[in-house]
C-alpha positions in Angstrom: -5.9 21.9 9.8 -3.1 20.0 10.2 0.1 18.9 8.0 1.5 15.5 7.7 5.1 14.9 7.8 5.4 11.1 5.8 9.0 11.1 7.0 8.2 11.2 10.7 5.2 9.2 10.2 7.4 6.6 8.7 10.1 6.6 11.7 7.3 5.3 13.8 7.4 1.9 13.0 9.4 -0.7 11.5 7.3 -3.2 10.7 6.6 -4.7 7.2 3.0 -4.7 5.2 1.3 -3.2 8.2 -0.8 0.0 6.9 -1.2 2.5 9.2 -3.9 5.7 8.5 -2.1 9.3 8.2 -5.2 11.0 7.0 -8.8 10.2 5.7 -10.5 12.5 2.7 -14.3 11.5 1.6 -14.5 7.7 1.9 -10.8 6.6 1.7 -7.9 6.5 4.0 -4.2 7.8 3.1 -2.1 5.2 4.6 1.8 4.3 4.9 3.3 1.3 4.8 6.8 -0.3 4.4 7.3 -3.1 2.0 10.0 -5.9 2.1 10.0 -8.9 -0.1 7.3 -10.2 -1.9 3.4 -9.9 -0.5 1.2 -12.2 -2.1 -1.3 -12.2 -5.2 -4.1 -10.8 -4.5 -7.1 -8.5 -6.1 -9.8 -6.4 -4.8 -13.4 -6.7 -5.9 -14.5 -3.1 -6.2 -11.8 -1.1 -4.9 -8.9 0.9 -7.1 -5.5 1.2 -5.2 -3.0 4.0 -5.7 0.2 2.9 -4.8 3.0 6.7 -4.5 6.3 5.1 -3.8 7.9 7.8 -1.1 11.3 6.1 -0.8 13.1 2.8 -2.2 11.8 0.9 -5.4 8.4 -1.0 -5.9 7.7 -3.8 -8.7 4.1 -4.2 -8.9 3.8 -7.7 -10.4 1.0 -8.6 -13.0 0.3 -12.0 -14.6 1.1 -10.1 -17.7 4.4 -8.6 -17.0 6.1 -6.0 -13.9 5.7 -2.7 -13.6 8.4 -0.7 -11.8 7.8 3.0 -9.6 10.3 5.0 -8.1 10.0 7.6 -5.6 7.6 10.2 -6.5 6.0 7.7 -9.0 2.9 6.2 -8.2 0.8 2.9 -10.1 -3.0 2.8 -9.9 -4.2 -0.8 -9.7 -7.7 -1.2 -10.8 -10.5 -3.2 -9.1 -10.1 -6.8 -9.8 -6.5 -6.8 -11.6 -4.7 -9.4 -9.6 -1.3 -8.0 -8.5 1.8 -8.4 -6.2 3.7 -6.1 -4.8 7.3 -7.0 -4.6 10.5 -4.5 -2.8 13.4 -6.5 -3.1 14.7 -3.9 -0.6 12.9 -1.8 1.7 10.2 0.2 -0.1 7.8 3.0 1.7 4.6 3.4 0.3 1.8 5.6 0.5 -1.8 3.8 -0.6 -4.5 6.0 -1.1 -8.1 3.7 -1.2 -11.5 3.3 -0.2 -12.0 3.2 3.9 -13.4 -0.1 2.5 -10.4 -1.7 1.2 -8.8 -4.8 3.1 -5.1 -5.0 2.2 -5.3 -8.8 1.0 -8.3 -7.6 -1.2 -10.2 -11.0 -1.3 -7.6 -13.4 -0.2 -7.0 -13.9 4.1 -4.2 -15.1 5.5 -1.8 -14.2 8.4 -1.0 -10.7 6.9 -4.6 -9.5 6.7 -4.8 -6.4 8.6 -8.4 -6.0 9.8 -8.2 -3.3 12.3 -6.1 -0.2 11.4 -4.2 2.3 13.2 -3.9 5.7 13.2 -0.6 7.2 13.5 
């Protein structure tokens, strides 16, 4: 057994909207990422995101209004609820979600990560 420290997993890269696995529990992946500016809309078929902000601010954008987290605040986005996250500054998440789950959810563009890392 083994503890994770998200702080110094967090100082090992810089880059934005690249999830990287810290853990794995039954079928899904903790991951980290840091968030700057706006992603794009997106929604995932059959797969429920948890989004725990661990430092800055996120706005989860809906079509029907914004929903704001703080650190140690987290938003659950349900499968198939189109959503973009937004951090006007720099924003580090943790995403717990199925092993399954591509981060564009249905939508492919140059920020699709297929292939994770483990850090």
């Amino acid at each position: 057994m083994e503890k994770v420290n998200l702080e110094e997993k967090f100082r090992l890269f810089d880059d934005a909207w690249y999830p990287r696995i810290v853990g794995e529990l039954n079928d899904s992946y903790v991951k980290v990422v840091k968030l700057r500016g706006e992603f794009m809309w997106h929604h995932h078929e059959s797969e429920d995101e948890m989004f725990l902000v661990a430092k800055g601010v996120l706005r989860m954008r809906f079509r029907d209004g914004d929903v704001i987290a703080n650190p140690g605040e987290f938003i659950i986005v349900p499968h198939g609820v189109e959503h973009m996250p937004v951090a006007d500054e720099e924003c580090q998440i943790v995403l717990f979600e199925p092993k399954t789950t591509l981060n564009t959810g249905t939508a492919h563009n140059e920020r699709t990560v297929a292939k994770l890392e483990r850090i």
